[in-house]
C-alpha positions in Angstrom: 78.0 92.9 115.5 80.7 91.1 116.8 82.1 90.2 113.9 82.0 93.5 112.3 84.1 95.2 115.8 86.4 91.8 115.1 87.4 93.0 111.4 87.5 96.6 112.3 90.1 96.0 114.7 91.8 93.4 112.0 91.8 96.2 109.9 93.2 98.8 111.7 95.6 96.8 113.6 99.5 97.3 113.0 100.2 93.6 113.4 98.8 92.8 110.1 99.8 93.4 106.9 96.4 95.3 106.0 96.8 97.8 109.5 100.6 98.3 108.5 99.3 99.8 105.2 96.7 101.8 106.6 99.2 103.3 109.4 101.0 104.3 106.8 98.6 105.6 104.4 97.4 107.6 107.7 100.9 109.3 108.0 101.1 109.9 104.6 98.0 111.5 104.1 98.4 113.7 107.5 101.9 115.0 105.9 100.0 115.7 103.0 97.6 117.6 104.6 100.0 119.7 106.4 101.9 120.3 103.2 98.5 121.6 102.2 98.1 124.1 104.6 101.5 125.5 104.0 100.2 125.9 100.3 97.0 127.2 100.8 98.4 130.1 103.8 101.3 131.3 101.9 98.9 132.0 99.4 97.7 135.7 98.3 94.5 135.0 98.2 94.5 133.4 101.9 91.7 136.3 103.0 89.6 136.4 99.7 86.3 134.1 98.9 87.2 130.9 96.6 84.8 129.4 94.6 85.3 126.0 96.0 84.9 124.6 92.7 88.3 126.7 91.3 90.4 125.5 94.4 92.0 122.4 93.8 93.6 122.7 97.6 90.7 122.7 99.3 88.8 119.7 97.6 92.0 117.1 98.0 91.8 118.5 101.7 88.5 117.6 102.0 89.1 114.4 100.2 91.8 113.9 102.7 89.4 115.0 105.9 87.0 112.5 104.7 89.4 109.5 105.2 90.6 110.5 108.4 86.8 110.7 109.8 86.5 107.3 108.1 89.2 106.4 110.1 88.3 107.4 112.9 85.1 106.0 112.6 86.8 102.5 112.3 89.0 103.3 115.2 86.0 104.3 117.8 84.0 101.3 116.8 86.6 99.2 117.0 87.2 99.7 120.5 86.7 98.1 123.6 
């Protein structure tokens, strides 16, 4: 258990080369996420039912959302 907080806060840590990566993969991401939103409001179709399966948007969002609870995740765990 020990070993598994110890990488976890390797890996999310900005002082190595692995946590500088992910910091900015984070940032990234978050920007891209935003720039989603933008997108997906100043769309016509902002108040009409989607299949999900048709919106490109919405599954790259999710994509997206499904880092940043990994990330999270790693984060909590992590701490002390």
């Amino acid at each position: 258990m020990t070993e598994a907080k110890d990488w976890a806060g390797e890996l999310i840590s900005g002082q190595t080369t692995t946590g500088r990566i992910l910091v900015v993969l984070v940032f990234i991401l978050s920007i891209a996420s935003l720039i989603i939103y933008f997108i997906d409001a100043s769309s016509e179709e902002v108040e009409k039912c989607q299949k999900w399966s048709d919106n490109v948007t919405q599954q790259i969002d999710l994509a997206f959302n499904i880092f940043f609870m990994v990330y999270f995740f790693i984060r909590f765990y992590s701490s002390k």
